[in-house]
C-alpha positions in Angstrom: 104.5 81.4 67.5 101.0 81.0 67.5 98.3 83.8 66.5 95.2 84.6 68.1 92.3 84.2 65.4 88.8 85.2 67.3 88.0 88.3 68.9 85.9 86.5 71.3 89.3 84.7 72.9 91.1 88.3 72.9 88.2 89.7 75.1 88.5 86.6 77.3 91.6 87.3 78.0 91.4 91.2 78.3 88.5 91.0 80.9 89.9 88.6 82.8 92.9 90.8 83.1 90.9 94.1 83.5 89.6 91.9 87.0 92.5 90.9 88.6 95.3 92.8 86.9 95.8 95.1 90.8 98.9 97.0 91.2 99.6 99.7 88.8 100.7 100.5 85.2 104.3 98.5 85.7 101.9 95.2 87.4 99.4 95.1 84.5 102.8 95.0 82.0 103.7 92.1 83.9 100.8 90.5 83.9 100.5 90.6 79.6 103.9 89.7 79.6 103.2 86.3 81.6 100.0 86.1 79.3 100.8 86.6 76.2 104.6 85.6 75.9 105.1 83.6 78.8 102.1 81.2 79.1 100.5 81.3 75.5 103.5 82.3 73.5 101.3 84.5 71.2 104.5 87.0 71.1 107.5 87.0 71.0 109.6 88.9 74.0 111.3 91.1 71.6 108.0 92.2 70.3 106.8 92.9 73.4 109.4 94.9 74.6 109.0 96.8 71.3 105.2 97.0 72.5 106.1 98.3 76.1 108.7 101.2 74.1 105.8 102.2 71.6 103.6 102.5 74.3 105.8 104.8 76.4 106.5 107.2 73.7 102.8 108.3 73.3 100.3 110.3 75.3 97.9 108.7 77.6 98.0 105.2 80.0 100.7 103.3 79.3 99.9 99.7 80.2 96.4 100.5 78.6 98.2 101.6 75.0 100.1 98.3 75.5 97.0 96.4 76.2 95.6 98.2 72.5 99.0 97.5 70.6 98.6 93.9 71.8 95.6 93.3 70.7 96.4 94.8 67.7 99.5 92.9 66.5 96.9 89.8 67.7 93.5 91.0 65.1 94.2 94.2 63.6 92.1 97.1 64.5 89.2 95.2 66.2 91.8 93.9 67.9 92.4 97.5 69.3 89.4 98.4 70.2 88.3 95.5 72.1 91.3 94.5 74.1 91.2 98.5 75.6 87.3 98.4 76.1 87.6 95.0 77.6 90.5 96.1 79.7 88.9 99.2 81.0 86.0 98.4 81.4 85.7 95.9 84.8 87.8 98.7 86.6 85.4 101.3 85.6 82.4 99.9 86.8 84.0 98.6 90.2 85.5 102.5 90.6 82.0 104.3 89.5 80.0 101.7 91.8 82.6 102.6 94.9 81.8 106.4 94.0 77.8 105.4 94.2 78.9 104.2 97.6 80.6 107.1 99.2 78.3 109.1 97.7 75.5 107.6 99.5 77.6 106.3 102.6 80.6 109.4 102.8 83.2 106.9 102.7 84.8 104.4 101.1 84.9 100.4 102.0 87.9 99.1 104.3 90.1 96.9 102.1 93.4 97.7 104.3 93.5 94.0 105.3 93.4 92.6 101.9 95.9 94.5 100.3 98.3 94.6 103.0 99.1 90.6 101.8 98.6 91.6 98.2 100.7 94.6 97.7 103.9 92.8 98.7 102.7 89.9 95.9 102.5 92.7 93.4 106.1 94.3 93.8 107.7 90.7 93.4 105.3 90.3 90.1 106.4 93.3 89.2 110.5 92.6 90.1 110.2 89.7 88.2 108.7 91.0 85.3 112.0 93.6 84.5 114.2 90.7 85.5 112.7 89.3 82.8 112.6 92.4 80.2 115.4 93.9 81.0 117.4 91.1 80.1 115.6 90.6 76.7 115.6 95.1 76.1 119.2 95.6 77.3 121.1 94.2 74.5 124.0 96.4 74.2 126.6 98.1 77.2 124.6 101.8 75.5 121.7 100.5 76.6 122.7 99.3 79.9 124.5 102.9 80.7 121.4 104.4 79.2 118.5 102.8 81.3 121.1 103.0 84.5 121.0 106.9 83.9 117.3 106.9 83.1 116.7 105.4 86.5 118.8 107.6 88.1 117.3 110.6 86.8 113.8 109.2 87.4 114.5 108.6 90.7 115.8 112.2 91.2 112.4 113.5 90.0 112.9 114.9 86.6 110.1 114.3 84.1 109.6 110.9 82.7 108.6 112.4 79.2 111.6 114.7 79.0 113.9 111.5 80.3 112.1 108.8 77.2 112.6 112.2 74.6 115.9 113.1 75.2 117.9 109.3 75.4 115.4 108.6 72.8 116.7 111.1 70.3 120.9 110.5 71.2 120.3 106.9 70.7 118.9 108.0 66.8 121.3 111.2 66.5 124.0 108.5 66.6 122.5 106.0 64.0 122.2 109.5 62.2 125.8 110.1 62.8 127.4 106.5 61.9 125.1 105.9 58.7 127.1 106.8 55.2 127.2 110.3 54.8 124.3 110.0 51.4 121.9 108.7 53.8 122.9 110.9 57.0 120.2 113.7 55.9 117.5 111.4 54.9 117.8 110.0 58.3 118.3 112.8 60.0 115.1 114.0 58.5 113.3 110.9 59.6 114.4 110.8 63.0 113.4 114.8 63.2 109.8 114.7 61.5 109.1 111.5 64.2 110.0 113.4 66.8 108.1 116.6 66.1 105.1 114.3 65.2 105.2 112.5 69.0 105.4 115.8 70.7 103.1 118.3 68.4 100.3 115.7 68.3 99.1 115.8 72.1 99.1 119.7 72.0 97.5 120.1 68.9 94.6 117.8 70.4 94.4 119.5 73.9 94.6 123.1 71.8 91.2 121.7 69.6 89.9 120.6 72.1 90.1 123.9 74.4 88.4 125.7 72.0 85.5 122.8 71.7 84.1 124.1 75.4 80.1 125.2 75.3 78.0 126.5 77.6 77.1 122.6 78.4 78.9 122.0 81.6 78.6 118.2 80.4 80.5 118.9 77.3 83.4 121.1 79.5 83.7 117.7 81.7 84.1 115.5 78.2 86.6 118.2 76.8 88.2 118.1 80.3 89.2 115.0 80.5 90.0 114.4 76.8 92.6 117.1 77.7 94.2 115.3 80.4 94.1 111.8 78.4 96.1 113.7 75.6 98.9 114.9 77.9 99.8 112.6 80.3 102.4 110.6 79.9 103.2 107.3 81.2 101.0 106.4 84.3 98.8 106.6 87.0 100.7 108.5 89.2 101.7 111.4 86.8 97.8 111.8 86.3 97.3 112.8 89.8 98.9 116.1 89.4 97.4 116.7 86.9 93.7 115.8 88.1 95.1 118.1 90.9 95.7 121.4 88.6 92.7 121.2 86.4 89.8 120.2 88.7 90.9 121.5 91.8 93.1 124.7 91.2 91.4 125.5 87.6 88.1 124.5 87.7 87.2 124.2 91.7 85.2 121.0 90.8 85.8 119.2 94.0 87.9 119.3 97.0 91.3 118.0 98.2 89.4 114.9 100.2 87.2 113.8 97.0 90.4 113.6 95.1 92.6 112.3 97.6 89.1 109.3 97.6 89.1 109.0 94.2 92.7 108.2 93.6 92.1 105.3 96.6 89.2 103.8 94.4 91.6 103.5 91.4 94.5 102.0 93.4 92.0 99.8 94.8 90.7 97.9 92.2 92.3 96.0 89.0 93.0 97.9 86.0 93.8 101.4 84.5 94.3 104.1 87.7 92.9 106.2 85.1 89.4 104.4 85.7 89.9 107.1 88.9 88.1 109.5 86.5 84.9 107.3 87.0 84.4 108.7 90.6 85.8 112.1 89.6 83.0 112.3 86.6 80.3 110.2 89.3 80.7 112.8 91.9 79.6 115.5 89.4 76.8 114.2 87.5 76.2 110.7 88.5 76.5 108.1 86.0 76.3 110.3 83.1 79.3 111.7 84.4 80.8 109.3 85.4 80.8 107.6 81.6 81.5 111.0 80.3 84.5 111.2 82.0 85.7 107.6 81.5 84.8 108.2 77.6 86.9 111.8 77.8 90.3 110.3 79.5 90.8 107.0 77.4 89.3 108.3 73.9 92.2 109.7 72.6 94.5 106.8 74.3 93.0 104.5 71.1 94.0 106.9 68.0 97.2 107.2 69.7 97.6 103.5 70.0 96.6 103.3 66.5 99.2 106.0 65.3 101.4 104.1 67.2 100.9 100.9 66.0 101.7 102.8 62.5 104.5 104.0 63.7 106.1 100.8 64.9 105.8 99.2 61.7 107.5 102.5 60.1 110.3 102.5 63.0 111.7 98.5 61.7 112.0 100.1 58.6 114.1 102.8 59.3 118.0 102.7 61.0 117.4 106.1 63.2 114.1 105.0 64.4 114.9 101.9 65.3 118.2 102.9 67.4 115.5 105.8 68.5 113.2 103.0 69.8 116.4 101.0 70.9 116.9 103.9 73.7 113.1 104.5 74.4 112.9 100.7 75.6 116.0 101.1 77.8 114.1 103.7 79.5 111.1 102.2 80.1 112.8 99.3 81.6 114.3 102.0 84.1 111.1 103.5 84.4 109.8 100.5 86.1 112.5 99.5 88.1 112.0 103.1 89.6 108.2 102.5 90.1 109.1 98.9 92.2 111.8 101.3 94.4 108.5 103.2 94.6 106.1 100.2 95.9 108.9 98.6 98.3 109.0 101.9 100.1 105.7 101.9 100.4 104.6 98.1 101.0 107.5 96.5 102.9 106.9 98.3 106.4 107.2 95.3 108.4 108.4 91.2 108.4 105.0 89.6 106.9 105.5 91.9 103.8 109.2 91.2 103.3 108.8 87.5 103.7 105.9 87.5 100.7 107.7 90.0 98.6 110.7 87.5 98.8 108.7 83.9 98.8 106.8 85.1 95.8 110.2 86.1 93.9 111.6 83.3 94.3 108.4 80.6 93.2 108.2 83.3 90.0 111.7 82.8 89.5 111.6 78.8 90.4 107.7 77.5 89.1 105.5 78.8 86.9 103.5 78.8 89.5 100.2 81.6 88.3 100.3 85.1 89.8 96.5 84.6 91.0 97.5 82.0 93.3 100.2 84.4 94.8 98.3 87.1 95.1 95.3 84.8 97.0 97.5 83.5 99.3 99.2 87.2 99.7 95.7 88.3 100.4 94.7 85.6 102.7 97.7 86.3 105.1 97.1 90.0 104.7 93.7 89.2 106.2 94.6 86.2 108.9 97.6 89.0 110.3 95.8 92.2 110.2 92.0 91.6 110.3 91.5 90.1 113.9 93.2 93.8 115.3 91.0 96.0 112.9 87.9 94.3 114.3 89.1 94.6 117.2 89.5 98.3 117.0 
C-alpha cells in the first residue's frame, strides 16, 4: 500500500473532490472510496470501512469527518486539517456566491436540466459503492442480520443516532459477555466509559457554548451554528430539521422560503450540504456571515475527527470496542443503502433516469470506467431531453 507524503498532493485531491463530489454525504463516500482505495490504493478497504464507522459514531458531517480521518491516516494532523478545509471549501464559495445571487436577483439559477441526467448517475455511484463495502463490512451472519435490521428501522423513521448507539453497544455487550470472566469487567468498563464519552461530548459542547451568547448578534450566529455542528448526526438531511427548529421556530431569523432556497443551493452544488449554512449566514450579514456561519457548523466537526481518529487507534486495541465498531460499520452500510431507497424515489420518475441509473451500474460494475465521465454524459442527456421543453416554456 502506498502512502501519501506531501500535503500539496492531499489538497489536490481534496479540492478536486470538494468540485465535483455532487450527490450527498453517501456519493462523496463513494467517491473517496474509488479515490483512495480503488484508483490509488493509498488504503486499504478494511480501513476504510473502519474510517466510514468512526466517522458515523461522532457528531457533525459525516462524509466530511471521513474526508478529515482520511487525510489523517494519510499525513497526521495537517493531514486533517487540510483535506476538511480543502473539501469544504469549493462548496462554500459556490453556495455563498448563489446566496449573493438571490439576494440581488430573488431567486435562484435553473439547473433542473442538468441534474435531471446527473442524479440518476449519482444513485448508481452510490449503489455501487455499498456493493462494494458491504461486502468488505459484513463479515459475519451478526452483521448481516444487524445492518438488515438497521435498514429496516431506518427506513421506518427512527433516529439514525439511537439505531448506530444501540447495535453498536450489543455488538460490544457481547464481546463483554464471551471474554474470560478476569477480563469481563475491565471490558465492560471500556466499552461503558467509550460510550458515555461519544454521547456526553456533543452536549457538553452545545451546553458551553449556550452560555458563550453576547449581546453581539454576530457572535449568537457563530455560537448558533457551532451548536448545530455539535449535534447533528450523520448527514445533510438530518440538519434540515434542525436548521428548521433553531432559526426559524427559535430564533425567527428567516422564513420557510429562504430555508426551503438554501437547502436547494446545498443540494446543488458538490460537497458538504452543510455548506447550506453559507446562504443561511449570507442572508443575515453578507459575507461576514456567511464565513461566520460556515466557521460555526464545521469547527467542531475537526476536534471531533481528531478525538476520533484517537479513538480508532484505542478501539484495535481493545476486544469490546472493536466488536462495538464491528456493529457501528454494519449500520452505516444500512444507513446508505436507506439513503439510495431515498434518491431512487426521488430521481427515477421516468425511462431516461432508469436507463442511466442502470447503464451506469453496470459500466461501474464492468470498467473502471471514472465517475466524471458518467456523470458528463448523465448531464448531457439530462440537458439534450429536458432543455429544448424548458426553453420552450
Amino acid at each position: 500500500m502506498k502512502s501519501i507524503t506531501t500535503i500539496p498532493e492531499l489538497a489536490a485531491i481534496f479540492l478536486r473532490l470538494g468540485l465535483t463530489a455532487f450527490g450527498g454525504p453517501a456519493a462523496h463516500i463513494a467517491f473517496m472510496r474509488k479515490e483512495f482505495v480503488q484508483e490509488r490504493g493509498w488504503l486499504e478497504e478494511a480501513e476504510f470501512v473502519d474510517i466510514l464507522g468512526t466517522a458515523s459514531v461522532i457528531p457533525g458531517p459525516s462524509s466530511t469527518e471521513a474526508a478529515m480521518l482520511i487525510g489523517m491516516r494519510c499525513c497526521g494532523i495537517a493531514g486533517l486539517w487540510t483535506a476538511g478545509i480543502c473539501f469544504i471549501l469549493p462548496a462554500a464559495l459556490l453556495v455563498g456566491l448563489l446566496a449573493a445571487g438571490y439576494v440581488q436577483l430573488g431567486r435562484l439559477p435553473s439547473v433542473q436540466a442538468l441534474f435531471y441526467g446527473v442524479e440518476p448517475i449519482v444513485t448508481a455511484i452510490v449503489a455501487h459503492a455499498i456493493w462494494g463495502l458491504g461486502r468488505t463490512a459484513l463479515k459475519t451472519s451478526w452483521q448481516k442480520a444487524a445492518s438488515t435490521v438497521a435498514f429496516l428501522l431506518a427506513y421506518a423513521g427512527v433516529s439514525p443516532f439511537l439505531i448506530v448507539f444501540v447495535i453498536g453497544s450489543l455488538f460490544g455487550m457481547y464481546e463483554v459477555i464471551s471474554s474470560p470472566s478476569g477480563r469481563r469487567l475491565q471490558n465492560a468498563a471500556k466499552l461503558v466509559i467509550v460510550v458515555i464519552l461519544l454521547l456526553s461530548i456533543p452536549l457538553t459542547v452545545t451546553a458551553f457554548l449556550h452560555i458563550q451568547y453576547t449581546h453581539s448578534l454576530r457572535a449568537m450566529l457563530f455560537c448558533e451554528f457551532a451548536r448545530i455542528g455539535s449535534i447533528v448526526y450523520g448527514s445533510g438531511y438530518v440538519l434540515v430539521v434542525f436548521l428548521h427548529r433553531e432559526l426559524i421556530t427559535k430564533l425567527h431569523w428567516i422564513t420557510e422560503k429562504e430555508l426551503l432556497n438554501a437547502i436547494a443551493a446545498g443540494q446543488i452544488t458538490p460537497g458538504p450540504v452543510f455548506t447550506t449554512a453559507a446562504f443561511l449566514g449570507f442572508l443575515k450579514f453578507s459575507t461576514e456571515g456567511a464565513l461566520l456561519a460556515v466557521a460555526g457548523i464545521f469547527l467542531p466537526a475537526f476536534f471531533f475527527a481528531m478525538l476520533g481518529s484517537r479513538l480508532l487507534a484505542y478501539v484495535k486495541q481493545t476486544p469490546a470496542l472493536r466488536c462495538f465498531l464491528d456493529g457501528v460499520n454494519a449500520v452505516s452500510i444500512a444507513l446508505m443503502a436507506n439513503v439510495v431507497i431515498q434518491f431512487m424515489r426521488a430521481t427515477l420518475t421516468g425511462p431516461l433516469p432508469a436507463i442511466l441509473t442502470l447503464s451506469a451500474y453496470v459500466l461501474l460494475l464492468r470498467t473502471r470506467i471514472n465517475s466524471l465521465w458518467l456523470m458528463a454524459g448523465g448531464a448531457a442527456a439530462g440537458i439534450a431531453v429536458t432543455l429544448p421543453g424548458f426553453l420552450h416554456h
